[in-house]
C-alpha positions in Angstrom: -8.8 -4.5 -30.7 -9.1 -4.1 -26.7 -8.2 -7.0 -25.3 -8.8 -7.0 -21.2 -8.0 -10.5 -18.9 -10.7 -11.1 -16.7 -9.9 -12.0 -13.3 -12.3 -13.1 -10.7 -11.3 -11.8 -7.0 -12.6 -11.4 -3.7 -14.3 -7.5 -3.6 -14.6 -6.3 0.2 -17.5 -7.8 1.1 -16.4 -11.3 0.5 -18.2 -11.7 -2.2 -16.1 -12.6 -5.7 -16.5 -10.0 -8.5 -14.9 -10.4 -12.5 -13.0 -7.5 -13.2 -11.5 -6.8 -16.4 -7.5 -6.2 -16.5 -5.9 -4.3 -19.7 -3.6 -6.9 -21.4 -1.2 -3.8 -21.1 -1.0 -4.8 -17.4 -1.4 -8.2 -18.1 1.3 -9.1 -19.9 3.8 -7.3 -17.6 2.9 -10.3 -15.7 1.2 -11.2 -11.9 3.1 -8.9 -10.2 1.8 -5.9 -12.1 -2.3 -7.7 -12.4 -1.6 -7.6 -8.5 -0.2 -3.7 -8.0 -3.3 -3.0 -11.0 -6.0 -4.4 -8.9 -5.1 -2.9 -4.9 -4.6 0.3 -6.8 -8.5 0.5 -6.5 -9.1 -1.4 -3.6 -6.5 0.4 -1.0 -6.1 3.9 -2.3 -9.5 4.5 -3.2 -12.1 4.4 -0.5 -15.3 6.2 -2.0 -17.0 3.0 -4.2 -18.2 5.7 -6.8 -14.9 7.3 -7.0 -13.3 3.6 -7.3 -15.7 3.1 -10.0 -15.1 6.1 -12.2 -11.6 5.9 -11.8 -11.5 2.5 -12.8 -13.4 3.4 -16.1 -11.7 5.8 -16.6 -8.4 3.8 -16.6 -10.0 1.4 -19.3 -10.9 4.2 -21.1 -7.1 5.2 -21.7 -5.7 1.7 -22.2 -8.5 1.0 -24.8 -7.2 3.8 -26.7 -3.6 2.6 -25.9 -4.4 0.1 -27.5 -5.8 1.8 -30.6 -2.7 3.4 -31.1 -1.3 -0.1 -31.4 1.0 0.6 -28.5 2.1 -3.2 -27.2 3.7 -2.9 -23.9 3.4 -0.5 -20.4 6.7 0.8 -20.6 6.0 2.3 -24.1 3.1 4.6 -22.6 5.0 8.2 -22.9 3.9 11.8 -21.8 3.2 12.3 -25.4 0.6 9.7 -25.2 -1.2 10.7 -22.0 -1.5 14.5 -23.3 -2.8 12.8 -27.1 -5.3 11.4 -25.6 -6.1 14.3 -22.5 -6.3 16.2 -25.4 -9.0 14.2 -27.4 -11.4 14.0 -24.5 -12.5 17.4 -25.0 -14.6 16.5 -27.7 -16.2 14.3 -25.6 -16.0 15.2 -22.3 -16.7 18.3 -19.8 -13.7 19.7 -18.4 -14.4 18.2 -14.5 -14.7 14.8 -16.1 -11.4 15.4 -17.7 -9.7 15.9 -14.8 -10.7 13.0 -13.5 -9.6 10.9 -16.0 -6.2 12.8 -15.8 -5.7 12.3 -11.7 -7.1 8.7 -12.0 -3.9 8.1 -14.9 -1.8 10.0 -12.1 -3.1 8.0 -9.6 -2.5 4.3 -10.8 1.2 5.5 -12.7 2.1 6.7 -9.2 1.4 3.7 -7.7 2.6 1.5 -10.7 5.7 3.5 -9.8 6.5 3.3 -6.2 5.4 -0.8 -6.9 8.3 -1.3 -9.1 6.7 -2.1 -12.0 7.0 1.6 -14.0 10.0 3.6 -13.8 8.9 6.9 -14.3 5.4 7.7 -14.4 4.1 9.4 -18.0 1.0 11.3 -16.6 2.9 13.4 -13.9 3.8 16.4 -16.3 0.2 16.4 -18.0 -2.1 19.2 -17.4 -5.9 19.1 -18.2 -7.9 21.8 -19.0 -8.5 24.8 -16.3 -11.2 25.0 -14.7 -12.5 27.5 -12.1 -15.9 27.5 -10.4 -16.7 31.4 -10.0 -20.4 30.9 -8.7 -21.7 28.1 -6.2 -24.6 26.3 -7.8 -25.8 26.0 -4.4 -27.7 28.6 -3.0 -27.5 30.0 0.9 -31.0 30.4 2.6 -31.7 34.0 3.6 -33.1 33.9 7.4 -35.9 34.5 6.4 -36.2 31.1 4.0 -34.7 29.1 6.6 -37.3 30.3 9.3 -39.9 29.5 7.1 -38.8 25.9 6.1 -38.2 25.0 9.7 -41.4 26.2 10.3 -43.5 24.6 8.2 -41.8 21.1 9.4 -45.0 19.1 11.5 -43.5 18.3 14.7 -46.2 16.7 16.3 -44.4 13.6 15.3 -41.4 12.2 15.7 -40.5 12.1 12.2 -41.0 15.7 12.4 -38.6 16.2 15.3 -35.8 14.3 13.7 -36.2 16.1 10.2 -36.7 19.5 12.2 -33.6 18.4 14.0 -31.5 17.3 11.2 -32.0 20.6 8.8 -31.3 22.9 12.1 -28.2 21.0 12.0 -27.6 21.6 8.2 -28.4 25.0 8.1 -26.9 26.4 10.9 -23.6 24.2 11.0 -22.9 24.1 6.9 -22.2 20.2 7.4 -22.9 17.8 4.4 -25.9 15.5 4.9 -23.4 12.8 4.9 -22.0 14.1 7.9 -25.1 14.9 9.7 -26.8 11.7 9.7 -23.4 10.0 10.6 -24.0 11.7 13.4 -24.7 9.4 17.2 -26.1 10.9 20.3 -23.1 11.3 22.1 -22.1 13.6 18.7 -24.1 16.3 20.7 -22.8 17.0 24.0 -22.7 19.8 26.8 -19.8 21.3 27.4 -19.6 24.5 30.1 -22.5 26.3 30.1 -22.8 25.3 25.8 -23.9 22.3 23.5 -21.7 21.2 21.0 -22.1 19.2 18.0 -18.8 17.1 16.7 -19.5 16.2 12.9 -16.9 13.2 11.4 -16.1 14.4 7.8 -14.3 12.9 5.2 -11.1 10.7 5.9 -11.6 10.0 9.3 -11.4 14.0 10.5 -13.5 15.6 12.9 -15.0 18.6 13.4 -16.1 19.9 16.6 -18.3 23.3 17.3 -20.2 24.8 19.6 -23.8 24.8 18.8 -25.7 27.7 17.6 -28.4 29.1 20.6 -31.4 28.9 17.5 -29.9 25.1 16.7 -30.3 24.6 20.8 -33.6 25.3 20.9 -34.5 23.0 17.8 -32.5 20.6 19.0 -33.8 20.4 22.6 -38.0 21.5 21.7 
């Protein structure tokens, strides 16, 4: 039977959310509940990520505790590879990877906290995958000179969403990146505009504007 303590702590926006710790963890006592739960709220700062990595981690200790193993330190790399192993029936082979580096993840950090000595996911390997075809397509000129045409810009709705595929299409910057994006993120710098995008972790990525992306931008 799974057995998880639930524990009712502060989330990040102040609020207090229940979440459920493995007994595994548990009964290693307070030390290792506290190393458990800042494992997902300091090293993981994408909330879906956090969340699918925390599933994923009672996942594997619910079968743990299938297997009738009855304390952290018994967890072997035997035991991680068993159960990598019996995911494929289940699972698609991106999805198992993620259950494997979310295992890697929390051991490493279980590690370096003192409460593991070695950690029993490090020498796993999931299955291989290898992506040989995008699933997203690139707009021949054509296409693109098209869509951007048919945008109404005799609003200013149709301005900004003229504006903002421009900046997709001829920069190759995720949405996320693009509507991040604040006025002063589109600047003149010599005779040229430049657009500075912030990607993920806090990096940024600065470029001089396309002439076509000038024109849309400033018409």
């Amino acid at each position: 039977m799974n057995e998880l303590i639930v524990l009712s702590v502060p989330n990040e926006i102040g609020a207090t959310a229940r979440l459920g710790v493995p007994a595994l963890i548990a009964d290693v006592g307070d030390q290792a509940v506290r190393r458990f739960l800042e494992f997902f709220a300091a090293t993981i700062r994408n909330p879906n990520t956090r969340m699918a990595y925390y599933r994923a981690v009672l996942r594997f200790f619910a079968w743990c505790d299938q297997q009738q193993l009855d304390e952290l330190a018994a967890i072997e790399q035997l035991h991680v590879a068993a159960y990598i192993e019996g995911l494929q029936h289940a699972y698609a082979k991106p999805s198992i990877k993620q259950h494997l580096a979310a295992l890697r993840m929390l051991f490493d950090w279980l590690v370096t906290g003192g409460i593991l000595a070695i950690n029993p996911a490090h020498a796993v390997r999931g299955p291989k995958y290898v992506v040989k075809r995008g699933k997203t397509p690139v707009l021949m000129p054509e296409e693109a000179r098209a869509l951007l045409n048919s945008i109404d810009t005799s609003t200013v709705v149709g301005l900004r969403d003229r504006a903002l595929i421009s900046l997709m299409i001829f920069t190759f910057a995720r949405i996320g990146a693009v509507v991040a994006m604040r006025v002063e993120d589109y600047y003149p710098q010599g005779k040229r505009w430049w657009v500075r995008l912030h990607e993920k972790g806090g990096k940024r990525h600065e470029m001089p504007a396309h002439h076509t992306l000038e024109l849309r931008s400033d018409g």
